[in-house]
Structure formats: C-alpha cells, structure tokens
C-alpha positions as CSV (number, residue, x, y, z in Angstrom):
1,X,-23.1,-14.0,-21.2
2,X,-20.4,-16.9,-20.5
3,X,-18.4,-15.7,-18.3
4,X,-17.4,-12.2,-16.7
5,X,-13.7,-10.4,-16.1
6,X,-12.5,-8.8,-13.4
7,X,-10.1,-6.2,-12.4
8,X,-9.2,-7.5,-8.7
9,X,-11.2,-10.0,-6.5
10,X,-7.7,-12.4,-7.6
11,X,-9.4,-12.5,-11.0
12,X,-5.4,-13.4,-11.9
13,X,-5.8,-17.0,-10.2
14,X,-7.2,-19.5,-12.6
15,X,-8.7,-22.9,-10.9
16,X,-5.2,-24.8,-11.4
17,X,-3.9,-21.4,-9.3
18,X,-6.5,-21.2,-6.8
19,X,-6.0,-24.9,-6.3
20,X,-2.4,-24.6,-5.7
21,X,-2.2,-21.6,-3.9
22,X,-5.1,-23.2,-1.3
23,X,-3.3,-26.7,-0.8
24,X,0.7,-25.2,-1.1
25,X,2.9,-26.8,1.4
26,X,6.7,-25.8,1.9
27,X,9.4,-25.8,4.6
28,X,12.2,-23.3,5.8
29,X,14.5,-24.5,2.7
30,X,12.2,-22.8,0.4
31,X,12.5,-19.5,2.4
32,X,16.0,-19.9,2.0
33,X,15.8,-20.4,-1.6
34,X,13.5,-17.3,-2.1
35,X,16.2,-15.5,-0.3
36,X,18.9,-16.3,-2.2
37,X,17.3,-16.0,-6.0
38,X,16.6,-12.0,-4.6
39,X,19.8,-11.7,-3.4
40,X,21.7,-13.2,-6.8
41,X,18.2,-10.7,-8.9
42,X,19.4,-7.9,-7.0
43,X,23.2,-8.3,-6.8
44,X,23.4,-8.2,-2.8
45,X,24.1,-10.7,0.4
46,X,21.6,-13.0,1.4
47,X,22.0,-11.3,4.6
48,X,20.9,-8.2,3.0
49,X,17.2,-9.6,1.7
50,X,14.7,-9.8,4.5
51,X,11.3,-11.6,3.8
52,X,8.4,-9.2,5.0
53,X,4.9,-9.1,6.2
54,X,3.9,-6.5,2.9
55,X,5.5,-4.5,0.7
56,X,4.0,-1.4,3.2
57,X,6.6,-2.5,5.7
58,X,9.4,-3.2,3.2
59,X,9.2,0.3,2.5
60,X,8.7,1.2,5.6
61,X,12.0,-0.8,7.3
62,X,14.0,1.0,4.5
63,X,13.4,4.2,5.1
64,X,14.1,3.7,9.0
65,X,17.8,2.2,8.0
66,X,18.0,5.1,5.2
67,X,17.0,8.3,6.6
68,X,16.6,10.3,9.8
69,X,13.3,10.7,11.4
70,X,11.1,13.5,10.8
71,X,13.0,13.6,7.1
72,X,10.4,14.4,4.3
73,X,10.2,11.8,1.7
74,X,9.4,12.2,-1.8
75,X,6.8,10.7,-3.3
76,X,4.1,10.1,-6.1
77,X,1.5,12.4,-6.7
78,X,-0.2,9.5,-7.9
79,X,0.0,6.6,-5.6
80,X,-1.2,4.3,-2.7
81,X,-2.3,5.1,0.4
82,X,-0.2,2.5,1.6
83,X,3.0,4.5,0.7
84,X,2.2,7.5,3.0
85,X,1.6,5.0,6.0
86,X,4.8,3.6,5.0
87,X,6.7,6.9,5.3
88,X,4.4,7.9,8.5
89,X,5.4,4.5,10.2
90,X,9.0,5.9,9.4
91,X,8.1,8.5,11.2
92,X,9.7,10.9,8.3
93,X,7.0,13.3,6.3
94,X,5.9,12.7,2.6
95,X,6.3,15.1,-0.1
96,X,4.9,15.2,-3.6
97,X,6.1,15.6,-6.6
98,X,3.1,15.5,-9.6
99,X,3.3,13.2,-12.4
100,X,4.3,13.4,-16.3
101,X,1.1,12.1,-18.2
102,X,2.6,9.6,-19.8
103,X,4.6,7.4,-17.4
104,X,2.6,7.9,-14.6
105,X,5.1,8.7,-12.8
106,X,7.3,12.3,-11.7
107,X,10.8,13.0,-13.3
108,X,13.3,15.2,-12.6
109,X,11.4,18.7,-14.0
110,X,8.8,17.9,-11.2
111,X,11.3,16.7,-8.8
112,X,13.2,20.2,-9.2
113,X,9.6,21.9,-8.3
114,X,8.9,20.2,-5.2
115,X,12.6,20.3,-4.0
116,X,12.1,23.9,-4.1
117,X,9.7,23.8,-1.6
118,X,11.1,21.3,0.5
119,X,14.9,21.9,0.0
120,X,16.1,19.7,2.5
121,X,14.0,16.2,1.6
122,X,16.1,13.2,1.9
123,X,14.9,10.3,-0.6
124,X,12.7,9.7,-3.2
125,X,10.4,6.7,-3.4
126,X,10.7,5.4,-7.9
127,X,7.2,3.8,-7.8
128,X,7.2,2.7,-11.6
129,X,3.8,2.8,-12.0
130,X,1.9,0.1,-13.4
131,X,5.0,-1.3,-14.2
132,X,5.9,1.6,-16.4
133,X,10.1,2.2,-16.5
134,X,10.9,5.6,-15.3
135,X,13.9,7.2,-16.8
136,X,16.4,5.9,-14.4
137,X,19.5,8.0,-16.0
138,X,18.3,11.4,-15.6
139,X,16.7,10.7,-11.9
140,X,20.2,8.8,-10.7
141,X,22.1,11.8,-11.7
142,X,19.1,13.8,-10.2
143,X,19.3,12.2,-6.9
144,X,23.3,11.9,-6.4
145,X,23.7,15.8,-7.2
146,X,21.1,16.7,-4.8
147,X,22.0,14.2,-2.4
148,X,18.5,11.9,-2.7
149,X,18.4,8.3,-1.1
150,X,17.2,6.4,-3.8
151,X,14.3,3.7,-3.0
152,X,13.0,1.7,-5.5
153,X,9.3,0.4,-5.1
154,X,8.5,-3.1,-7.1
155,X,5.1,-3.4,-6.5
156,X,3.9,-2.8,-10.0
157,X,7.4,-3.5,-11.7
158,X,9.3,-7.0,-10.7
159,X,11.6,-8.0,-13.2
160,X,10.8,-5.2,-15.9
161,X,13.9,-3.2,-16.5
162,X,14.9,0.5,-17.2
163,X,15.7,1.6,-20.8
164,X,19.6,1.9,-19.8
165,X,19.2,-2.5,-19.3
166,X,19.7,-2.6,-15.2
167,X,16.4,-4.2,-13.7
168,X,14.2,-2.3,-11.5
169,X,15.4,-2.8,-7.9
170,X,19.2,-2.8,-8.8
171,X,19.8,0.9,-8.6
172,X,18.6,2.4,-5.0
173,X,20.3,2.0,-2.0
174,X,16.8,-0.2,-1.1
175,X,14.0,-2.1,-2.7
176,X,10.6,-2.8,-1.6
177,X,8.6,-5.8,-2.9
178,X,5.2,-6.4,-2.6
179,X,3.6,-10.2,-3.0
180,X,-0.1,-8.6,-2.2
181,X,-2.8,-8.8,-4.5
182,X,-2.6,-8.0,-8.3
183,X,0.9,-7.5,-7.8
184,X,3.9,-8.0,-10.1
185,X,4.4,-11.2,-7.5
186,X,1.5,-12.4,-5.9
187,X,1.0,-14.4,-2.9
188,X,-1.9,-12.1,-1.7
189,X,0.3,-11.0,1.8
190,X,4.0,-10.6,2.1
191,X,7.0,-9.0,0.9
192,X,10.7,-8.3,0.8
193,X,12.8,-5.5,1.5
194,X,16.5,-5.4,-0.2
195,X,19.1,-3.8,1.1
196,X,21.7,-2.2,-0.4
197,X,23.1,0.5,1.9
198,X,22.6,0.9,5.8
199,X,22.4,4.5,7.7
200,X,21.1,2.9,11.3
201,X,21.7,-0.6,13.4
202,X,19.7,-3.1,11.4
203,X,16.7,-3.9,14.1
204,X,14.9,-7.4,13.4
205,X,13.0,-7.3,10.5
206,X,10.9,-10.3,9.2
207,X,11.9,-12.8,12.2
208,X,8.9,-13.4,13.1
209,X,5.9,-15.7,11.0
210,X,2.2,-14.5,10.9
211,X,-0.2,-15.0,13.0
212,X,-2.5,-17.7,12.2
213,X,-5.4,-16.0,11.6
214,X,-3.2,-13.9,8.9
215,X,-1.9,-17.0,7.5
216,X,-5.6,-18.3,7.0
217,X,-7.0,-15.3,5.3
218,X,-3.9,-15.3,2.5
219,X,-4.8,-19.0,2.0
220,X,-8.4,-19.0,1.7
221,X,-8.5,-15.4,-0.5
222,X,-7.9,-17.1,-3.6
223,X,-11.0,-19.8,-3.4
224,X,-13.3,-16.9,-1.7
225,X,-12.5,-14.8,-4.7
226,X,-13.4,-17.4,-6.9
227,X,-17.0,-17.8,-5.5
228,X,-17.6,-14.0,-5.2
229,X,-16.9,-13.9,-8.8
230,X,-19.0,-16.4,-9.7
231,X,-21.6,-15.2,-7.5
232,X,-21.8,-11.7,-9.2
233,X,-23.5,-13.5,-12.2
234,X,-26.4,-13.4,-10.5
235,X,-25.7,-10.2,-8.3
236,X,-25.1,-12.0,-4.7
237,X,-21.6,-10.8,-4.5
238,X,-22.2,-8.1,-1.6
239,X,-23.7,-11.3,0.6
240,X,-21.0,-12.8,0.1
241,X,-18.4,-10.8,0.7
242,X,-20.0,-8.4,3.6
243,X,-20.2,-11.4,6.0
244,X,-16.4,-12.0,5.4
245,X,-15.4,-8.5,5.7
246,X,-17.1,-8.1,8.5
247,X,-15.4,-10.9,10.1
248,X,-12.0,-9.9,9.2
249,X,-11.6,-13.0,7.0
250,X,-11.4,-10.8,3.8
251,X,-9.0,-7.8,4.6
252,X,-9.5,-4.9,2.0
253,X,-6.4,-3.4,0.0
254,X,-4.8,-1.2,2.3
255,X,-5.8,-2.7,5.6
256,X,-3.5,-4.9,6.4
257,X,-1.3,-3.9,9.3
258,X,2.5,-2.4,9.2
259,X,4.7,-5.2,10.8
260,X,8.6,-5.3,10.6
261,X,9.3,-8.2,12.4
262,X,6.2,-10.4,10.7
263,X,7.8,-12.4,7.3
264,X,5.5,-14.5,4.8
265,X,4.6,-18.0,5.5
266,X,7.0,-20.7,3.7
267,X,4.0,-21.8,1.7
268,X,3.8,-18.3,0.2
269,X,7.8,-18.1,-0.3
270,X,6.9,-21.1,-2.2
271,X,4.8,-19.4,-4.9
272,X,6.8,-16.7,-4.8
273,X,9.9,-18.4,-5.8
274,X,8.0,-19.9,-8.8
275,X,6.6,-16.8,-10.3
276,X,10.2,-15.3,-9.8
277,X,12.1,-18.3,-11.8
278,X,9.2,-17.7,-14.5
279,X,10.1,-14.3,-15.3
280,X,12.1,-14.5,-18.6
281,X,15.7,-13.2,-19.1
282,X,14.5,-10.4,-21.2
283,X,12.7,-8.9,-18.5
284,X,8.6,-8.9,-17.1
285,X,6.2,-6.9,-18.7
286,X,3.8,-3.8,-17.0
287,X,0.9,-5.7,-15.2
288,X,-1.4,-3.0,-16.5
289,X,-2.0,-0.9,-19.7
290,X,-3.6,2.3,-18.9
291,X,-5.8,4.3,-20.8
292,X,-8.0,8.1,-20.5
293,X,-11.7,8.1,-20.4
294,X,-14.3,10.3,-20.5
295,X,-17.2,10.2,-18.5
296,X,-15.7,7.3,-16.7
297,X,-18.4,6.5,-14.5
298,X,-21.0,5.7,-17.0
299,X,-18.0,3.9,-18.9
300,X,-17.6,1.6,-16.2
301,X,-21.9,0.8,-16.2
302,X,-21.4,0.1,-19.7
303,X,-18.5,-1.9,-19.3
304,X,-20.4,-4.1,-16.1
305,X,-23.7,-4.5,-18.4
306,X,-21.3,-6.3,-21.2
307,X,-19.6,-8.9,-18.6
308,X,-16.5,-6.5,-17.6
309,X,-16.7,-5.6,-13.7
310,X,-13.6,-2.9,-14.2
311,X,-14.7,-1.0,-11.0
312,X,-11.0,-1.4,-9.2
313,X,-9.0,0.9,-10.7
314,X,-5.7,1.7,-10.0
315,X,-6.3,4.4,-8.7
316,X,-9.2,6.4,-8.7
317,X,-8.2,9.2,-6.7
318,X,-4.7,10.6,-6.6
319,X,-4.1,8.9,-3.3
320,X,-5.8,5.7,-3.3
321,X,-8.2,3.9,-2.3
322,X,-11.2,6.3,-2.1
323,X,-12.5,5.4,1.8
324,X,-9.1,6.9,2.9
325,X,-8.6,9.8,0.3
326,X,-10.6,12.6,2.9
327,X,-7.9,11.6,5.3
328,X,-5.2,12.8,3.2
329,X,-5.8,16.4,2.6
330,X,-4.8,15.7,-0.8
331,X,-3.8,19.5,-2.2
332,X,-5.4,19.1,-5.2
333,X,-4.9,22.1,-7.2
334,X,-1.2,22.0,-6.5
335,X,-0.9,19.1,-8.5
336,X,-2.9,19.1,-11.5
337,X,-2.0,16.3,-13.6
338,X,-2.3,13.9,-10.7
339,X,-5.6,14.9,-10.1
340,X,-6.8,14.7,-14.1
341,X,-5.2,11.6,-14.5
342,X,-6.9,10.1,-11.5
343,X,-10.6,11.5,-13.0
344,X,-9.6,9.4,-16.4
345,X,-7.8,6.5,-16.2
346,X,-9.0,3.2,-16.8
347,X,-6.4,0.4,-16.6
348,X,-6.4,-3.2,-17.7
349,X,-4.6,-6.2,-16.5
350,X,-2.4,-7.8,-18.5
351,X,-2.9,-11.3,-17.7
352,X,-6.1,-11.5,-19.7
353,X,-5.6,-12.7,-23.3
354,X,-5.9,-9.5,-26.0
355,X,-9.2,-11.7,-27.2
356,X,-11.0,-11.9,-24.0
357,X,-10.5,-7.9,-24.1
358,X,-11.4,-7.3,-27.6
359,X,-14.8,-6.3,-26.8
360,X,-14.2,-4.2,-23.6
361,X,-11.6,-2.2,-25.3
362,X,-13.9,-1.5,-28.5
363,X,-16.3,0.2,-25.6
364,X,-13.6,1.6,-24.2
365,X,-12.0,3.2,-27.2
366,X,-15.5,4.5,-27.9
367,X,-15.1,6.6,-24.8
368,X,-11.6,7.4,-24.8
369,X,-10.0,11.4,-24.4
C-alpha cells in the first residue's frame, strides 16, 4: 500500500502547505487586509467584520448583539456540538428543527413544526451543511413573516452561493466564519463574525491576540498531523498522539474555548486572506460529498484495511462529536431523520482528486442504502 487518505488529522495540508502554514510570518497590515476583503465579500463596513478566536464565538458574539437572553434559538437537528455551546454562551436556549434528507439541512416545513412548539423563538442558525445551499428564498420569506433573526453559519459553505446567486453570508443580519480544521477556510483556530444588524452596545470582540500557548498549538497542528499520518502505516498513531493530547498540545474538535475578545494571529489572517482571494468568481464548491451506508461500521474496517482511514465523519451522531452526545439529551425519536441520517452517512472530502477516491468509493457503493 503507497500511501493512505484521511478524513481529518489536516489530511487537507500537503508538504508545500504544512511548510507554509509552519514558517508563515505577517504583520497587523495583513489583518487589515483580511478585514477588508470580508467586508467588500459581504457588502458591510470594515468596522462591522471582527476577527475571532473560532467560528464557536463568532456565533456566539452574534447572537448576544441579535437577540435577548434566555431567547431560544433555532437550530440543526443535525449539527455540531459547538453550536449549542455557542447558543448557551449566549445565554439564549437552542431549539431543533430536523432535517430534509437531501440537503442536510431543515426548511421551512420543519421550521413551521418546531415553531409550533416554541412560538416565541427569535432566530434561526442556516448551517449549510457540508457546504450544501439551502433554499434561501423560501426561508428569508419564512423568517421575515415570523419575525426570525437570520444568522448565517459559514463553516462548511465560504464562498458557495444560494441558487437565487447572493453568496452565503450576504443574507442574515450576521455571519459566522470558522478558519478551524477541515473548514471551508482553514487556519486550524480562528474566525470572523460579520455584522450586519446590531440589537445591543457592541462590547469588544476580537481585541485581544491568543495566548501563546494557543498560537503554538495552531502552528505546530499541521506538521504533527503530518507524522501521525504517516505513523498510522505502521499503527503508532495512538503514541503519538496520546502524549500530545494529554499535554494540551493537540486540542480535539470541539475543545477549544469560547473567547469574544481573543482574534487569530496575523500569521493565520495571512492564510486566510490567500485561500479567500483563491475562491473563484463563480463561487466555492461543498467541501464534502455525502453519501448513506449500510452497516457503516464494518464499512469503515473495510475502508481502513484498503488504505482509507474514513473514521471522522461529519457527524456521527446527530449532535456531534460522540464523547459529548450523552450530554445533550439528544430527543431522538422526535427527530427522526436526524437521527437515520446520522446512523448512515459517510462523507468525503473534496480536496482529494476523484482518482485517489476511485477505489474507496467502489467499496463504498458496494455498501450504499
């Protein structure tokens, strides 16, 4: 076997990226300029774009300038744990509304069954899931007849765009970016939170850099990841990355602390800035392509024994990732397709050439519902 492919562990950075993203160097001017290509992308003020510790905390700031506390929140049945400590750190309550099959993502049929139960919920969170459009028209007209802040989520979807031609981020009164790992941008920490409306004094967001320790880890990730891959070759991952988690020099995927007033280092505005200006005029594509399984589990063996290590799925459980899903009190049976999608999806990154997948998705197809 030649080589192996990934899902996470940065399995996006190739050794001219890992390279670069280890030895970047930048100044305040390149904050700036990040600041100002969002706020021409997004059609606002450079005063209104505010460079964040994670996306978490994006979404977080924007629900504390866009809704009362204790509000309840609308949200994916089929989503991050991160989101929900978003919305908690907002001190407002999430809601769900389960998912349509096909996008991944809720729509107004759903919307109108939750909002039945919770009549007087005050936004909705448009996660676009794995970079997957939502139907923009019907849930604008949705949310302004009921009265719905709009926030847009652009974890999964940077520069893709709706089916109507806006770009994902330009419709809600706020926008959340992430630049975390196996994001749409990636820097492996930060974020940005767009502002298009205000309900609240604007506190201080983002004026504040990380703490060194923080700024070390985002560094080093990339070349850590690198080994780790090449160490599961020969099955010496876990010593590898125990040590490192155990240390706090590897911080899992939904770790990382909310932090309004932390920002990105100017080294990772750097990167981000690039992968931005690469995005072509017609729009980004969905980082993932999903597809249903059956018997997943022994899918995924299959898949590891053939050089695919396809274990980090987004997501696995209906509120991911699995060590925090008892802590949710996830209601399963009230939403169904949330649940049955999370027992049967398997999804791919798009970064890998269609060759180098050939022979995973022949195994997969095998398997498929």
């Amino acid at each position: 076997m030649s080589s192996r492919l990934f899902l996470g562990q940065a399995s996006n950075y190739r050794a001219k990226d890992v390279v670069r993203h280890t030895f970047a160097i930048a100044s305040s001017k390149w904050s700036n300029m990040l600041k100002s290509e969002l706020a021409e992308r997004y059609d606002v003020p450079d005063s209104q774009v505010h460079l964040m510790n994670n996306g978490r905390s994006a979404l977080a700031a924007a629900l504390k300038m866009l809704v009362p506390k204790n509000s309840e929140v609308i949200i994916n049945a089929f989503t991050c744990y991160a989101v929900l400590q978003a919305v908690e750190y907002a001190e407002c309550k999430a809601v769900y509304a389960d998912i349509d099959r096909k996008t991944l993502s809720f729509g107004t049929k759903t919307l109108a069954t939750c909002l039945k139960k919770h009549p007087h919920a005050r936004a909705i969170v448009l996660q676009n899931t794995l970079g997957i459009p939502m139907d923009i028209v019907a849930l604008e007209k949705f949310a302004k007849e009921h009265q719905l802040v709009i926030i847009e989520d652009l974890a999964h979807a940077t520069g893709i765009k709706y089916a109507d031609g806006r770009e994902i981020g330009s419709v809600g009164a706020a926008a959340a970016l992430s630049f975390g790992k196996g994001k749409s941008l990636d820097a492996i920490t930060g974020g940005a939170l767009i502002l298009r409306e205000q309900n609240a004094i604007l506190p201080k967001l983002g004026d504040k850099h990380p703490k060194l320790s923080d700024s070390l880890r985002a560094r080093w990730y990339p070349l850590f990841a690198a080994i780790g891959r090449g160490l599961s070759r020969v099955h010496l991952e876990k010593y590898w990355y125990g040590p490192l988690i155990k240390i706090h020099f590897i911080e899992r995927a939904v770790d990382a602390k909310l932090d309004c007033r932390r920002r990105p280092t100017y080294w990772q505005d750097k990167l981000v800035l690039r992968q931005l200006e690469s995005i072509p005029p017609s729009g980004a594509t969905p980082i993932r392509t999903h597809l249903f399984v059956k018997n997943r589990a022994q899918l995924i063996e299959k898949l590891d024994q053939n050089g695919f290590n396809f274990r980090e799925i987004w997501y696995d459980v209906p509120i991911s990732p699995v060590r925090y899903y008892k802590k949710v009190h996830f209601p399963e049976k009230e939403f169904p397709v949330a649940t049955a999608v999370s027992k049967e999806i398997i999804n791919l990154p798009n970064y890998y050439q269609k060759s180098a997948l050939a022979p995973a998705l022949k195994i997969i197809k095998e398997n498929q519902k």
